[in-house]
C-alpha positions as CSV (number, residue, x, y, z in Angstrom):
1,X,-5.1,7.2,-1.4
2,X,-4.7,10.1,-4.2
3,X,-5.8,13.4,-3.1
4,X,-9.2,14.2,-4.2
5,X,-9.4,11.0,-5.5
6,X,-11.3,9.1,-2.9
7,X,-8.2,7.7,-1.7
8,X,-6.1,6.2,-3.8
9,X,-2.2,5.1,-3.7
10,X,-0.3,4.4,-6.0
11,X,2.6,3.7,-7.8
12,X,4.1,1.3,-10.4
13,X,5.2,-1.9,-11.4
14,X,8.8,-3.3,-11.9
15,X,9.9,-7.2,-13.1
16,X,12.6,-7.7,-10.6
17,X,15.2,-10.5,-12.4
18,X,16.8,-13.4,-10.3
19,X,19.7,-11.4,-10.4
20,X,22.4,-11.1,-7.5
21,X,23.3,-7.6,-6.4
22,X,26.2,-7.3,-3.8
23,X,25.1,-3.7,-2.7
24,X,23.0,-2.2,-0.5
25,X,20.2,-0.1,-1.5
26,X,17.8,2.5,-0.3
27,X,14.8,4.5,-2.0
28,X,16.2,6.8,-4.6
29,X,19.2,4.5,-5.4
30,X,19.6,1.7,-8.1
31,X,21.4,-1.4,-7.3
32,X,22.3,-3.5,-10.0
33,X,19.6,-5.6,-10.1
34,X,17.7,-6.0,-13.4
35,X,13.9,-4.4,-14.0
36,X,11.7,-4.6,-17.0
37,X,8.7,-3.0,-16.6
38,X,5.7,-2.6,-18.9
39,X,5.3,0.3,-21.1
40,X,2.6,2.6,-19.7
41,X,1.9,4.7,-22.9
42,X,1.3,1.5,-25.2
43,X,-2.3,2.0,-24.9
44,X,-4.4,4.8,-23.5
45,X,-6.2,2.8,-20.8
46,X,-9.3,5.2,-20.9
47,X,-10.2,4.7,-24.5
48,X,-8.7,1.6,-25.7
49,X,-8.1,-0.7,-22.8
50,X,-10.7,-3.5,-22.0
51,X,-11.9,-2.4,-18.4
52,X,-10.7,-4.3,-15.5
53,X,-12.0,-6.8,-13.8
54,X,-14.7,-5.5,-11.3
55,X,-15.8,-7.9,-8.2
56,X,-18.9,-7.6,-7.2
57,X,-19.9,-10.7,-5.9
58,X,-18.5,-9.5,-2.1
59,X,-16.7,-13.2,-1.6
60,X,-13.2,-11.6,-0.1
61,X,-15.3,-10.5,3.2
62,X,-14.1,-13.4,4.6
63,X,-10.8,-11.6,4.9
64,X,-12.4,-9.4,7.6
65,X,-13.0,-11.9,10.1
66,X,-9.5,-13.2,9.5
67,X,-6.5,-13.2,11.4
68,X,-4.4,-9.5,11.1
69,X,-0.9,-11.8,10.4
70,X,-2.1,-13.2,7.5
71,X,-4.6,-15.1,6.1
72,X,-4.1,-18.1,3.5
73,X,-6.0,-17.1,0.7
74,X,-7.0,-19.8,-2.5
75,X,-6.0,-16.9,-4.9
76,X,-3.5,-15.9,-7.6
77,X,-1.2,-13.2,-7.6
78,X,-0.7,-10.5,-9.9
79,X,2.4,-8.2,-10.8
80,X,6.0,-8.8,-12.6
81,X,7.4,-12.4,-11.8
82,X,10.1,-13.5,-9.3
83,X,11.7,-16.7,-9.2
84,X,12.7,-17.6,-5.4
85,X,15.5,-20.6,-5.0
86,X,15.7,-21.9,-1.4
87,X,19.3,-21.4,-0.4
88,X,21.7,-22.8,2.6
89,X,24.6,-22.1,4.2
90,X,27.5,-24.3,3.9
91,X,27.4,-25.3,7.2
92,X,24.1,-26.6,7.1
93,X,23.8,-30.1,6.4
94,X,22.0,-30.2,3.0
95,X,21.8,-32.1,-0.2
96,X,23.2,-30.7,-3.2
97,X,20.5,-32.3,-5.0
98,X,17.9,-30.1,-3.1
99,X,15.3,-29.0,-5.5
100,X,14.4,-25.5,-6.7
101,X,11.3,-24.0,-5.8
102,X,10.3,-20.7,-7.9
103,X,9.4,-18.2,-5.6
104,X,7.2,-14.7,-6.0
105,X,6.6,-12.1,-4.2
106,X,4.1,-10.1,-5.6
107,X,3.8,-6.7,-3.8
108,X,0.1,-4.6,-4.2
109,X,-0.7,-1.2,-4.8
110,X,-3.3,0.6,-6.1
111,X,-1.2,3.1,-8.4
112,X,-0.7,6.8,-9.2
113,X,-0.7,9.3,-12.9
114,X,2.9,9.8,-13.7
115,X,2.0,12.8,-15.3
116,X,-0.7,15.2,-16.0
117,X,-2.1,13.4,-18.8
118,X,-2.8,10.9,-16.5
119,X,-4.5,11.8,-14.2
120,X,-7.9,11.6,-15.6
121,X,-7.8,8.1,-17.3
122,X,-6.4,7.0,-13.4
123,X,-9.7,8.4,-11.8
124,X,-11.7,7.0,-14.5
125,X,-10.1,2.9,-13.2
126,X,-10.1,4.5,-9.7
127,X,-13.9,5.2,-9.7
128,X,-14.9,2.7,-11.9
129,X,-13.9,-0.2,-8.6
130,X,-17.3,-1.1,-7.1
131,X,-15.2,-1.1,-3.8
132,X,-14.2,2.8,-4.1
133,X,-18.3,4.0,-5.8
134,X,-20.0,1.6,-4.0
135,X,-23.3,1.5,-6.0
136,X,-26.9,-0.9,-5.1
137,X,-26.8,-3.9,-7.5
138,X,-30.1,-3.1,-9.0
139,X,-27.7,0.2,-10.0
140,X,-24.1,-1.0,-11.1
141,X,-24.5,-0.7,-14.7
142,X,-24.4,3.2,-13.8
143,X,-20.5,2.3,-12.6
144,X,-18.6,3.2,-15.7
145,X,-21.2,6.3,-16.7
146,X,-20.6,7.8,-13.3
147,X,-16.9,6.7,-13.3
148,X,-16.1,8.8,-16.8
149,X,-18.6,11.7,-15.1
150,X,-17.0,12.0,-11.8
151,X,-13.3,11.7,-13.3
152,X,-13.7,14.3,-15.8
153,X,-15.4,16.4,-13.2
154,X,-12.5,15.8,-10.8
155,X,-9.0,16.0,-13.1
156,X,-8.7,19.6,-13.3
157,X,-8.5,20.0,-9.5
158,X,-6.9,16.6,-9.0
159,X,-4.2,17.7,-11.6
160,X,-3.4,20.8,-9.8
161,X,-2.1,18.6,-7.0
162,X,-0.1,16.9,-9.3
163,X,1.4,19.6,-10.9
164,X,2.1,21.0,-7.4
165,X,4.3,18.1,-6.7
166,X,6.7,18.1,-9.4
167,X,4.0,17.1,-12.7
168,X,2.9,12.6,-10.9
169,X,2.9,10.9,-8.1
170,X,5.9,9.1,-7.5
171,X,4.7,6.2,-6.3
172,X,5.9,3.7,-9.0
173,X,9.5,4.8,-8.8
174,X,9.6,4.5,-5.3
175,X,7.8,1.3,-4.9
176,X,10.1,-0.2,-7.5
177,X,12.9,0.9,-5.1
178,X,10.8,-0.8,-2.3
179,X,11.1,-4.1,-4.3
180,X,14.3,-3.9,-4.9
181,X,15.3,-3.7,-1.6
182,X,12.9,-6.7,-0.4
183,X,14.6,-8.8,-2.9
184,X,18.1,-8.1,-1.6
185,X,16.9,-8.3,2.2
186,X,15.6,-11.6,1.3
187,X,18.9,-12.7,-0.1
188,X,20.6,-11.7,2.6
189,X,18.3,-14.0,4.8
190,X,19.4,-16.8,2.2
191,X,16.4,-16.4,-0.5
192,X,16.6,-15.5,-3.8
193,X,13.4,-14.2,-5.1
194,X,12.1,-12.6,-7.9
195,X,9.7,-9.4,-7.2
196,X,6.5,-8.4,-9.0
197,X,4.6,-5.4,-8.4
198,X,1.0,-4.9,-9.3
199,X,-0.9,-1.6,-9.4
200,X,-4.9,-1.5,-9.0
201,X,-5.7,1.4,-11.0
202,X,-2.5,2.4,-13.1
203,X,0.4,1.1,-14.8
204,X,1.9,-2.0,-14.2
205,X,-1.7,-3.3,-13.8
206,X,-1.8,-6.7,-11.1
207,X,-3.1,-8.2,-14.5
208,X,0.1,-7.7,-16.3
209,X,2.0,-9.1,-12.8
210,X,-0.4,-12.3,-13.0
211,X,0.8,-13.0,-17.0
212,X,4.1,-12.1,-16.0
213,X,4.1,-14.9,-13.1
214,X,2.5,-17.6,-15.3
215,X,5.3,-17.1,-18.0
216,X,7.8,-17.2,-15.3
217,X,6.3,-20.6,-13.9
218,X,6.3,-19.7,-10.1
219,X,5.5,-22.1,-8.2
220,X,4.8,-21.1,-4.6
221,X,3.8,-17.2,-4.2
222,X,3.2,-14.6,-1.5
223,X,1.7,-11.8,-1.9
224,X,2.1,-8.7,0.1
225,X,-0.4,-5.9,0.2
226,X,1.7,-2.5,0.7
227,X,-0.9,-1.3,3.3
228,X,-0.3,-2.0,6.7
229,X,-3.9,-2.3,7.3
230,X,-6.6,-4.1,5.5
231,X,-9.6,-2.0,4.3
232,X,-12.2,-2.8,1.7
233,X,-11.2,0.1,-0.8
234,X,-7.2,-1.1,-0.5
235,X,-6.2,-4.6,0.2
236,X,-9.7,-5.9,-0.8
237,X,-10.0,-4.3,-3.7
238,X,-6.5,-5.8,-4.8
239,X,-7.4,-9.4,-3.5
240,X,-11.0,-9.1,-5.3
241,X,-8.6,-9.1,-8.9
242,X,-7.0,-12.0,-7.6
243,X,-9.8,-14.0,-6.6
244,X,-11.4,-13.7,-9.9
245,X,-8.1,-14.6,-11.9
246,X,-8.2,-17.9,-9.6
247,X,-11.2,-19.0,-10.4
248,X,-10.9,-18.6,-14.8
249,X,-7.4,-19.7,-14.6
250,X,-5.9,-23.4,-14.0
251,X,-2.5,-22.4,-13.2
252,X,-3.4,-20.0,-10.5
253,X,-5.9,-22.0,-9.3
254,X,-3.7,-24.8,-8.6
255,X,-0.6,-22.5,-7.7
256,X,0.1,-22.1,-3.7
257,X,-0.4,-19.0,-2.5
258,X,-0.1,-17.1,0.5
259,X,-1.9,-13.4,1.4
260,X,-0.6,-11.3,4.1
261,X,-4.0,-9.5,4.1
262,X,-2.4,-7.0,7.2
263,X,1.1,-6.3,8.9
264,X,0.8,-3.2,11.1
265,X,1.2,-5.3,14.1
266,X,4.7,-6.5,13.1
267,X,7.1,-5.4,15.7
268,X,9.4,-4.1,12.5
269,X,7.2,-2.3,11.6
270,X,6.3,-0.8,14.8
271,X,9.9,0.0,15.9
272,X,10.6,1.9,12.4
273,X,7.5,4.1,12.9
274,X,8.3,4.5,16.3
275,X,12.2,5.3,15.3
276,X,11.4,7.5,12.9
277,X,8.7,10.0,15.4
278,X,12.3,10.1,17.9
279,X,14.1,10.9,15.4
280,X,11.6,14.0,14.4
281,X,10.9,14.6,17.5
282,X,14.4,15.4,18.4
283,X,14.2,18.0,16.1
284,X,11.5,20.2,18.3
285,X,13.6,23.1,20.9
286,X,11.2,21.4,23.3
287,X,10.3,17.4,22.3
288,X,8.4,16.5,25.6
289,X,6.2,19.5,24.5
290,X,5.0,18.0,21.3
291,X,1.5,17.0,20.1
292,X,2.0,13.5,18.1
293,X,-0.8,14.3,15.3
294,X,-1.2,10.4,13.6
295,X,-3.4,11.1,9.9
296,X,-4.7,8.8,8.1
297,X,-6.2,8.3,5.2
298,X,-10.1,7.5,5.4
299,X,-12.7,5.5,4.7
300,X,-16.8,6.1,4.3
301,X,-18.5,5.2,8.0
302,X,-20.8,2.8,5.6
303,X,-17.3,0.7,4.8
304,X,-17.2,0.0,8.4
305,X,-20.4,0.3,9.6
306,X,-22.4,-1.8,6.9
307,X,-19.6,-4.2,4.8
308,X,-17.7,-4.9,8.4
309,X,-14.4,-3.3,7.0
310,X,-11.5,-3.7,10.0
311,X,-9.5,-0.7,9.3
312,X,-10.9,1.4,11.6
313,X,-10.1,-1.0,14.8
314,X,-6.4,-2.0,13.0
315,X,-5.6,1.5,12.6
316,X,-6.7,2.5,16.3
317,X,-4.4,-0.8,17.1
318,X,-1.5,0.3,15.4
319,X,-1.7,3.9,17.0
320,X,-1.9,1.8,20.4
321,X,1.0,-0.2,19.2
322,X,3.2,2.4,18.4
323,X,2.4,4.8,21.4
324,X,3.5,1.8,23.4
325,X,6.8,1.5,21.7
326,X,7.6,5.2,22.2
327,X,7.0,5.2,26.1
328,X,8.7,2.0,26.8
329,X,11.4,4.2,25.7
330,X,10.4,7.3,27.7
331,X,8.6,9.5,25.0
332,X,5.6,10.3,26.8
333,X,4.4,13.0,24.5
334,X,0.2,13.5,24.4
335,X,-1.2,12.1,20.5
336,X,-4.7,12.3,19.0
337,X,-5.9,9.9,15.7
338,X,-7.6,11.7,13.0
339,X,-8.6,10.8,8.9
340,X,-7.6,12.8,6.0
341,X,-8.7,13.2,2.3
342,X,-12.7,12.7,2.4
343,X,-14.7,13.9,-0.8
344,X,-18.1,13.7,-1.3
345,X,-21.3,14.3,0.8
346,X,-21.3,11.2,2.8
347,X,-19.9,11.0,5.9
348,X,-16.4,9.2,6.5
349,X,-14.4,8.1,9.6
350,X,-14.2,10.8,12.1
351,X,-12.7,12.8,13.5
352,X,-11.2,14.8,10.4
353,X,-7.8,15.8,10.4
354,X,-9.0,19.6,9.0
355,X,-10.8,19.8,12.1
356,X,-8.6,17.9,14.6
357,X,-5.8,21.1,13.4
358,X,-8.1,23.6,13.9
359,X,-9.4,22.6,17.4
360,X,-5.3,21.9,18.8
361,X,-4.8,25.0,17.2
362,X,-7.8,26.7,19.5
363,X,-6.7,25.0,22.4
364,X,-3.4,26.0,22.5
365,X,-1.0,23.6,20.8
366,X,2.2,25.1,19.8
367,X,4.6,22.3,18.9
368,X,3.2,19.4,16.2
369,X,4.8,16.5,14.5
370,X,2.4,15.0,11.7
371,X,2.6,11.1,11.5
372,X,1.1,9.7,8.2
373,X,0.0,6.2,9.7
374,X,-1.5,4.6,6.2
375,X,1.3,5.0,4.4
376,X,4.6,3.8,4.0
377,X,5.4,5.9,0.3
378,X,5.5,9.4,-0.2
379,X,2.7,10.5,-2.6
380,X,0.2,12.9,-3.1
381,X,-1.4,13.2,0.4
382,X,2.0,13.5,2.7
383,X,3.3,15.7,0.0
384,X,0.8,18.0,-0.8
385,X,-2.2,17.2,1.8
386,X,0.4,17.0,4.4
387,X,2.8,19.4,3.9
388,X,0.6,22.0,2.0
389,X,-2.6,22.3,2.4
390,X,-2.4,21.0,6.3
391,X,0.5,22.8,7.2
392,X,-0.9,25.9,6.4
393,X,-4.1,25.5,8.2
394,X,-2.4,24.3,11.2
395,X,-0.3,27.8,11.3
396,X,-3.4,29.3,10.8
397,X,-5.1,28.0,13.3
398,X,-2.3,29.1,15.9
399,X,0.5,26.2,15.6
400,X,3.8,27.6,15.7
401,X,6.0,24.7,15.6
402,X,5.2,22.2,12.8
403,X,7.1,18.6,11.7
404,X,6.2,16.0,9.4
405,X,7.7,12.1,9.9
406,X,8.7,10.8,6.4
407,X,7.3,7.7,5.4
408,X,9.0,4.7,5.2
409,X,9.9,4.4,2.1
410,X,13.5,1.9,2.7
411,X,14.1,2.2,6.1
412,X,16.4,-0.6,6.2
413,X,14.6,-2.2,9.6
414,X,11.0,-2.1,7.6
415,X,12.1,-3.5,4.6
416,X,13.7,-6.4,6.5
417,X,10.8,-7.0,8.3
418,X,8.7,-6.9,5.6
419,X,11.2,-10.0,4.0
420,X,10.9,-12.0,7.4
421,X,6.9,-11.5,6.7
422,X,7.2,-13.2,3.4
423,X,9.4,-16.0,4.8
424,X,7.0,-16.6,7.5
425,X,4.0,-17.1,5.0
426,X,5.7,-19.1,2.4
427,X,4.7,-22.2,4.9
428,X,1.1,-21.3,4.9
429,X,0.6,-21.2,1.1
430,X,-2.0,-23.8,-0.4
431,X,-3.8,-24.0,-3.7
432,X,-7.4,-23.1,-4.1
433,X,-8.3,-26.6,-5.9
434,X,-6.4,-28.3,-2.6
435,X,-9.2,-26.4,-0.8
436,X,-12.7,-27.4,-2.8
């Protein structure tokens, strides 16, 4: 999540056409594949926009009792549209007559301010989300007062972040480039598909994705939360849009769908985190000597404690997963767990990464490789949190030697992990009315 922001990600939304590309692509390249997105200055969200749609009604907790994989959800999607045709070799013995299914993928994310301007009207949607202020019911027509007091209060600090990482948070251009590669690592496992990315908070809203997908007339969809693990204030928050969008709509309610609600077990996944803290760990005059320091983002204790949010036991899961992967391969460097980027008086998940940096620091650490675990863009909290604000305190506090694992972003072995996800779901999708 956004610095100072109560945690938000971000980025944007791109319409990714049906259209073959023959190259290869990583983040930070285009490909010649087609996107139209939406125009984010059509309307200034703040004043003009009709608020979004707010669930309160707490239904989606039945997506933290449910398997990590994925869960088949009766819900909608939102973000641009993708068409997916089933393809086959030549080889395989197939009817030419075989029909086309229309395919999406709609990829979640809870957005970012591209510029200055911004940043305000973002923190205004951002804590405006019963799921992020979580307010007594007897008190949520306060949401939107507080929301427009706490964002004004906020966006001077909040854009001095910004402005210290070139002006926005680049989340929409990279998670364009993200889509962009899915699509063509789905083609190369024989599926054409058209992408849609939805934002929570900013431009392309998941509500623009969901018209987008109607027009386009898919007719089986996954969607595919960019977190790899499933908290209330990420994931949920996301579904929660969906889930109301079902149950107004006829289309989406009858349209298949598929949710992978969490994907940080994925061995894909697990391997390119794991391939990525060698690789920076190689980097070290003495590697076996480094402290593997995993951040990530945090939650309120009430999330977990009270509303039974999982992230706390995925996250400590994926750490375990990962730390596995590097010592069947030797690496048996030391590692600790910490959260980053709590505001407010109430408490949050412990321990804190501030203090975690400080006490290595104390206790004699020299060498430290930061991991950010929530995270698989570079945004606002890896690239100032992170590498400013943390990296200072940590040579501070007597750390001598200090690394930072990118996220990541297109690693070629993610991103095709990610499309063997989505091909593993599409069998698991079912219509909400199928389920009444």
């Amino acid at each position: 999540m956004e610095r100072g922001v109560l945690g938000s990600w971000g980025a944007g939304a791109v319409q990714i056409l049906g259209t073959k590309t023959g190259a290869a692509t990583s983040c930070g390249k285009t490909t010649s594949t087609s996107f139209t997105g939406s125009t984010k200055h059509e309307q200034n969200l703040h004043e003009n926009v009709k608020p979004l749609q707010l669930a309160t009604n707490g239904s989606s907790r039945l997506a933290y009792r449910s398997p990590v994989f994925k869960h088949q959800w009766n819900l909608s999607a939102s973000s641009s549209s993708a068409n997916v045709v089933a393809t086959f070799d030549d080889e395989q013995d197939v009817s030419s007559s075989v029909v086309e299914e229309k395919i999406g993928v709609l990829l979640l994310n809870l957005g970012g301010p591209e510029t200055l301007d911004d940043v305000q009207p973002f923190l205004f949607n951002l804590f405006a989300d019963s799921d992020i202020i979580r307010l007594p019911r007897l008190f949520r027509f306060l949401q939107r007062p507080l929301a427009k007091l706490i964002s004004t209060f906020r966006a001077p600090k909040s854009k001095e972040g910004y402005a210290s990482i070139g002006g926005g948070s680049p989340l929409r251009k990279i998670t364009d480039e993200q889509a962009n590669a899915l699509k063509i690592a789905l083609e190369k496992k024989n599926w054409n598909a058209n992408i849609y990315v939805g934002m929570r908070y900013w431009y392309p809203f998941t509500e623009e994705a969901i018209d987008q997908i109607k027009k386009d007339k898919i007719s089986k969809l996954v969607v595919l939360p960019l977190y790899p693990q499933y908290s209330i204030s990420t994931s949920g928050s996301s579904i929660r849009v969906l889930q109301n969008i079902v149950k107004e709509d006829s289309y989406f309610s009858g349209l298949p769908i598929s949710i992978i609600e969490s994907w940080y077990q994925r061995g894909g996944y697990v391997k390119s985190m794991a391939d990525l803290i060698e690789k920076e760990l190689s980097a070290f005059s003495n590697p076996e000597e480094v402290m593997i320091f995993f951040s990530a983002h945090g939650v309120p204790l009430t999330y977990v404690e009270d509303a039974g949010d999982p992230y706390r036991d995925q996250m400590e899961d994926c750490i375990s997963l990962i730390m596995g992967e590097l010592r069947s391969r030797g690496i048996l460097n030391g590692h600790t767990l910490a959260y980053q980027s709590r505001v407010g008086p109430v408490q949050w998940l412990k321990p804190y990464t501030d203090e975690v940096l400080v006490e290595l620091g104390q206790n004699g650490v020299k060498s430290l490789l930061a991991v950010p675990v929530s995270f698989v863009s570079e945004h606002i909290e890896t690239l100032e949190e992170i590498d400013m604000e943390y990296k200072e305190l940590a040579l501070e506090s007597g750390i001598e030697n200090w690394g930072r694992v990118p996220a990541l972003g297109c690693t070629s072995t993610f991103i095709s992990d990610l499309a063997d996800a989505v091909v593993e779901a599409l069998p698991s999708a079912s219509a909400l009315n199928q389920k009444a």
